[in-house]
DRENKEKOL-459982 format. One line per 2 residues: number of its first residue (from 1); their letters; for each residue x, y, z of C-alpha. Coordinates in nm, 4 decimals, m for minus. Example, Ala and Ser with C-alpha at 12.3 -4.5 7.8 and 13.67 -1.06 7.14 Angstrom:
2
1> AS> 1.2300 m0.4500 0.7800 | 1.3670 m0.1060 0.7140
//
This chain:
244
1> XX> m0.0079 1.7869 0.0884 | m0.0397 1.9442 m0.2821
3> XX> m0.2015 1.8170 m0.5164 | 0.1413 1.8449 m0.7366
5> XX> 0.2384 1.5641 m0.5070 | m0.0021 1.2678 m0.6154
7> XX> m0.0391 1.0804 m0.9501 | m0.2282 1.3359 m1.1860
9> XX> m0.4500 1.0700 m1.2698 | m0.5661 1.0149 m0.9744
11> XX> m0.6563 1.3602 m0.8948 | m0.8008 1.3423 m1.2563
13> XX> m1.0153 1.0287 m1.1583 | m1.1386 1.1732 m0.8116
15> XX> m1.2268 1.4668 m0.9694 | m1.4967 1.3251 m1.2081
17> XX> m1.6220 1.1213 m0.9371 | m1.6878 1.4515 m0.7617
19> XX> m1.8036 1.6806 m1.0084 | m2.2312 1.7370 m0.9732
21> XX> m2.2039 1.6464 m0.6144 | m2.1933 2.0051 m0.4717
23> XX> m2.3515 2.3243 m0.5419 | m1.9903 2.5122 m0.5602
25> XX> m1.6521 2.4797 m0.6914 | m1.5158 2.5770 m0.3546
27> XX> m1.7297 2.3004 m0.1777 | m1.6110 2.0801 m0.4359
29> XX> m1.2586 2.1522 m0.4163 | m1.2714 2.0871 m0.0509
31> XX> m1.4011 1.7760 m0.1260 | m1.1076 1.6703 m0.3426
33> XX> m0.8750 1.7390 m0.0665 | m1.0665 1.5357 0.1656
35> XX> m1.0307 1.2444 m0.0946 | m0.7002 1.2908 m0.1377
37> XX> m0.6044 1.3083 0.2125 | m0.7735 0.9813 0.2372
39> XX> m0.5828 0.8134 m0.0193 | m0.2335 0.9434 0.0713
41> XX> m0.1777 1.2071 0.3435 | m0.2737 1.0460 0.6425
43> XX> 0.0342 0.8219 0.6365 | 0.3578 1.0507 0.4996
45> XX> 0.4433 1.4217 0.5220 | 0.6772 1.6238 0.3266
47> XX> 0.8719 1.6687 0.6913 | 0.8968 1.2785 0.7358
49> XX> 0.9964 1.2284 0.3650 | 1.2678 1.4492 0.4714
51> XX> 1.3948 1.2442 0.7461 | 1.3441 0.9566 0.5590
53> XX> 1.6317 1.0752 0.3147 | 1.9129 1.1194 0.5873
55> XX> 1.7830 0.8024 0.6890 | 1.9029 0.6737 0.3480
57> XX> 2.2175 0.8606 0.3895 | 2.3031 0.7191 0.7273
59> XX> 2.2109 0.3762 0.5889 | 2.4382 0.4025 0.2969
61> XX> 2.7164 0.5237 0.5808 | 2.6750 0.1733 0.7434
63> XX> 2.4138 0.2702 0.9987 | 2.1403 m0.0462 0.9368
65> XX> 1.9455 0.0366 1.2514 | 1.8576 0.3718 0.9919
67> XX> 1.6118 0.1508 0.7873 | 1.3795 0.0867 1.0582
69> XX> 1.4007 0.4491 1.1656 | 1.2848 0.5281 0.7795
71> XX> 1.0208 0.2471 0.8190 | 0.8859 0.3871 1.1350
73> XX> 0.8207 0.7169 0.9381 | 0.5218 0.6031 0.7721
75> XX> 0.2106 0.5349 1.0092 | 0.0888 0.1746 0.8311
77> XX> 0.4502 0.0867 0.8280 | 0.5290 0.1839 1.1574
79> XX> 0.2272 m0.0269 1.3036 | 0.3148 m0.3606 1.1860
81> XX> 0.7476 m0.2703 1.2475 | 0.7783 m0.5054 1.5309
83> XX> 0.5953 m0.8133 1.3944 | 0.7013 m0.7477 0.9745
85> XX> 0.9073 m1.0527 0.9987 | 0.6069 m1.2834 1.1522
87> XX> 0.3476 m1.1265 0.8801 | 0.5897 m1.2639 0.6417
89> XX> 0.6749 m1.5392 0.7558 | 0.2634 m1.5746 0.7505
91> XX> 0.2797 m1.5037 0.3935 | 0.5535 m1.7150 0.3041
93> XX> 0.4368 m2.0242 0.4566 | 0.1436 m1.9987 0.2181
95> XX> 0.3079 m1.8319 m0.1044 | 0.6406 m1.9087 m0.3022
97> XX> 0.9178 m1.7272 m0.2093 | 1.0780 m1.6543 m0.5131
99> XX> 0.9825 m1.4015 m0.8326 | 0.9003 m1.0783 m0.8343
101> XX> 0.6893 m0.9027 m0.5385 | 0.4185 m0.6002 m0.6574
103> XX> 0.3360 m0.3982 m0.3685 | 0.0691 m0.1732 m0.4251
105> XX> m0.0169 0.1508 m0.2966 | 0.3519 0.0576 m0.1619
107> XX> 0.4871 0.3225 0.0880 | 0.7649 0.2705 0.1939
109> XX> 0.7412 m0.1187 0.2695 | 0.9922 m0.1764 m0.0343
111> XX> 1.2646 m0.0771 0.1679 | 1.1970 m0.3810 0.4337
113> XX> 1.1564 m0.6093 0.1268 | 1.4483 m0.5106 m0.0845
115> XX> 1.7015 m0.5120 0.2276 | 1.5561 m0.8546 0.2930
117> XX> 1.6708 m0.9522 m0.0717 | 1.3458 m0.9448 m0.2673
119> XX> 1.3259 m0.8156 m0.6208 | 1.0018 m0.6127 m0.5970
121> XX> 0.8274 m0.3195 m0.7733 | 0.6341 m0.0656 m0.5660
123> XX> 0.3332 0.1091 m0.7332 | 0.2376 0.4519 m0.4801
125> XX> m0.0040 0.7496 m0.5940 | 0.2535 0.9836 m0.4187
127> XX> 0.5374 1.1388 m0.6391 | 0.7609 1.2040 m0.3167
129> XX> 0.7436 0.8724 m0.1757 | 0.8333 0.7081 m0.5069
131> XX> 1.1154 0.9408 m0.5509 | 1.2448 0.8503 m0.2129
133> XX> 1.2504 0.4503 m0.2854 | 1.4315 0.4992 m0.6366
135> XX> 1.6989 0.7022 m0.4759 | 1.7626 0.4194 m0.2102
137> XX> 1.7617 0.1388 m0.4574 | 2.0610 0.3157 m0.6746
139> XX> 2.2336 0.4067 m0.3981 | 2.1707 0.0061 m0.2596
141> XX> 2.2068 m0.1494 m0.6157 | 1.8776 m0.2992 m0.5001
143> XX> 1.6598 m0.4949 m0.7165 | 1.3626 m0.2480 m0.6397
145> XX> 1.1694 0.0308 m0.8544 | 0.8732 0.2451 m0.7883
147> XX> 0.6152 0.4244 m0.9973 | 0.4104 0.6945 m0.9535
149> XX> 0.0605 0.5533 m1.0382 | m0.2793 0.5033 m0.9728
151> XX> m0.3769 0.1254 m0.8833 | m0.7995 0.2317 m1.0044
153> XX> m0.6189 0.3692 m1.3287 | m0.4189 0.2558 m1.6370
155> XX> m0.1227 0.1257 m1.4123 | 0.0473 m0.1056 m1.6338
157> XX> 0.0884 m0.4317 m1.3977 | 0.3634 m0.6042 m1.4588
159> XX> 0.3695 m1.0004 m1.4802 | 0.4682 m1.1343 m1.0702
161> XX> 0.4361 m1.4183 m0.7988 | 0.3056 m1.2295 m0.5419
163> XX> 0.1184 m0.9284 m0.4781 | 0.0683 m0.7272 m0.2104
165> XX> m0.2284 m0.5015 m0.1026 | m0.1181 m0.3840 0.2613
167> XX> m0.4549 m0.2392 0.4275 | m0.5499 m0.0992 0.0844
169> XX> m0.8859 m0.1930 0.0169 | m1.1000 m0.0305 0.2675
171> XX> m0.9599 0.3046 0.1291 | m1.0330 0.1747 m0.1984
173> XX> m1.4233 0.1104 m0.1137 | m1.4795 0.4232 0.0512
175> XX> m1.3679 0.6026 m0.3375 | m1.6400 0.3687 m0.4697
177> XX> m1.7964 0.0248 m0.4080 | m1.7033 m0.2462 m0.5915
179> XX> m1.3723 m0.1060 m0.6423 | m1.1407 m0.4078 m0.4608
181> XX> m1.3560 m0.6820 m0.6530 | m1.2201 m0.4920 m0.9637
183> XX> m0.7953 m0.4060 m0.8353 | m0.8095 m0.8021 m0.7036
185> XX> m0.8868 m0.9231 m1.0685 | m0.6887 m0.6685 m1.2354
187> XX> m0.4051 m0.8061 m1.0774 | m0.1966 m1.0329 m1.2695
189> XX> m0.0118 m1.2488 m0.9650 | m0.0885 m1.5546 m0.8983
191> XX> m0.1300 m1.4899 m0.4917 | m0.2546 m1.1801 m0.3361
193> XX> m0.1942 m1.0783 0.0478 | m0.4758 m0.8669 0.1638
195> XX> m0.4325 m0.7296 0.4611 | m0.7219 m0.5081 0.6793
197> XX> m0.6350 m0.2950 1.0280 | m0.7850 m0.4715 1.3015
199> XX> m0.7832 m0.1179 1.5193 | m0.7502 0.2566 1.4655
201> XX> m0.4521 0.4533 1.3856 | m0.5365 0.5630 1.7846
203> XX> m0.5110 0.2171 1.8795 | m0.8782 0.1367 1.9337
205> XX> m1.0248 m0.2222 1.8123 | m1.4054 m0.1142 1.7707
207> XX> m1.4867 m0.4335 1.5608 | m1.2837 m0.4060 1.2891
209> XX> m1.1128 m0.7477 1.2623 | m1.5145 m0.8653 1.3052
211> XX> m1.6282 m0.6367 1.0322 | m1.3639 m0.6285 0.7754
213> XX> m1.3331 m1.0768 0.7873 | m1.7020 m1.0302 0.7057
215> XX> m1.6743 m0.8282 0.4400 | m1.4278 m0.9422 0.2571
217> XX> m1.5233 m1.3114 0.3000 | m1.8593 m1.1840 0.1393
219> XX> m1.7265 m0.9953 m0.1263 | m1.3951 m1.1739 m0.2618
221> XX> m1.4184 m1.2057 m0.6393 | m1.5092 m1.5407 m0.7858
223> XX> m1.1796 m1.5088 m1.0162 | m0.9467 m1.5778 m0.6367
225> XX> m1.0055 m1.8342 m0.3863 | m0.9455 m1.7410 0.0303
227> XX> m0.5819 m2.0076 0.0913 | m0.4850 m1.8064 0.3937
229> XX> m0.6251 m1.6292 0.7231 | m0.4218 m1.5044 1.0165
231> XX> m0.3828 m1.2002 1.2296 | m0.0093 m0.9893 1.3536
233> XX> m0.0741 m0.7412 1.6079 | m0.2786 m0.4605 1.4340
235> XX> m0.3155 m0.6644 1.1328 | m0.5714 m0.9527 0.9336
237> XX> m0.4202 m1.0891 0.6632 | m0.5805 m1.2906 0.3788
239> XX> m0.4131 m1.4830 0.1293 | m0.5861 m1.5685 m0.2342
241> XX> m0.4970 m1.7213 m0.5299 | m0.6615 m1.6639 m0.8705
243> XX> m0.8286 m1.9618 m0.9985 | m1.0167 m1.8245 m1.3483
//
């Protein structure tokens, strides 16, 4: 992954938070590649990004079992494939269906949602996976956009119904605490779904649904209000809604 690939402010923001922390610039840039690794590369290569275009062209050909192959390419997508129509029907039973859908730090999970109808606008730090979901939407006519954009930066947010933070803020914490309690409120929808793994991308449990219900039932903003709790496979999901 190159550095070309994610949102320059991003690298721009990591950056500061690194600078002083090492004695070298080498040790330091090594550092920065760690972080950004964290944020974006252990979920999408260039390699998959490439089979998730002739994915899109075998889609557009009349293929429909290609969209699930695209899904599949990302590893958070690919985790929660076989139960994505329970987590939102999870969701839905809770939130309004209608309006627009923000889906941040997005992936690919615009694809499932714009197939399925949705109008929704995906927010990603990485330039290749953005390009990827703009090309499928003209070539769909969907009702679907994505920008390349850092959610901790000036990412303009537009107005929605729903928002979605897909197993986003324990990456966010580990960049600096305090840093969910701060995206949550930012966030201009009226409901949030939060969701946390509840094992490793190797498949192991070690606590996690325990942990991350305690944290985040701890540490949820005063400006949302817990409506919603359930768990899909690998997955705890939360549902808030702002109340101040």
């Amino acid at each position: 992954m190159k550095h070309m690939d994610i949102a320059p402010e991003a690298v721009e923001r990591l950056r500061r938070q690194i600078e002083g922390r090492y004695s070298t610039a080498k040790e330091a840039d090594k550092a920065l590649k760690r972080a950004l690794r964290q944020m974006a590369g252990a979920f999408v290569t260039p390699a998959e990004l490439k089979k998730a275009r002739a994915c899109m062209d075998s889609y557009i050909a009349g293929d429909k079992s290609a969209l699930t192959q695209a899904l599949s390419l990302h590893a958070s997508t690919r985790e929660r494939l076989p139960d994505m129509d329970r987590l939102y029907r999870g969701i839905f039973d809770v939130c309004p269906r209608s309006g627009l859908i923000l889906d941040l730090a997005c992936g690919l999970n615009p694809l499932y949602l714009a197939d399925a109808g949705f109008s929704v606008v995906g927010l990603d730090v990485h330039s290749g996976i953005v390009a990827l979901l703009n090309e499928w939407a003209r070539a769909c006519h969907w009702d679907m956009r994505a920008e390349c954009a850092d959610v901790l930066g000036d990412a303009l947010m537009p107005e929605c119904g729903l928002a979605l933070m897909f197993k986003l803020l324990p990456i966010l914490e580990r960049q600096g605490k305090g840093m969910s309690a701060h995206l949550i409120r930012r966030v201009t929808a009226q409901y949030i779904a939060i969701t946390f793994p509840t094992r490793t991308l190797g498949g192991r449990g070690v606590g996690m649904e325990r942990n991350y219900s305690q944290w985040f039932e701890n540490n949820c903003p005063d400006s949302h209000a817990i409506i919603g709790r359930f768990t899909v496979a690998g997955e705890l999901c939360y549902i808030v809604e702002r109340v101040s």
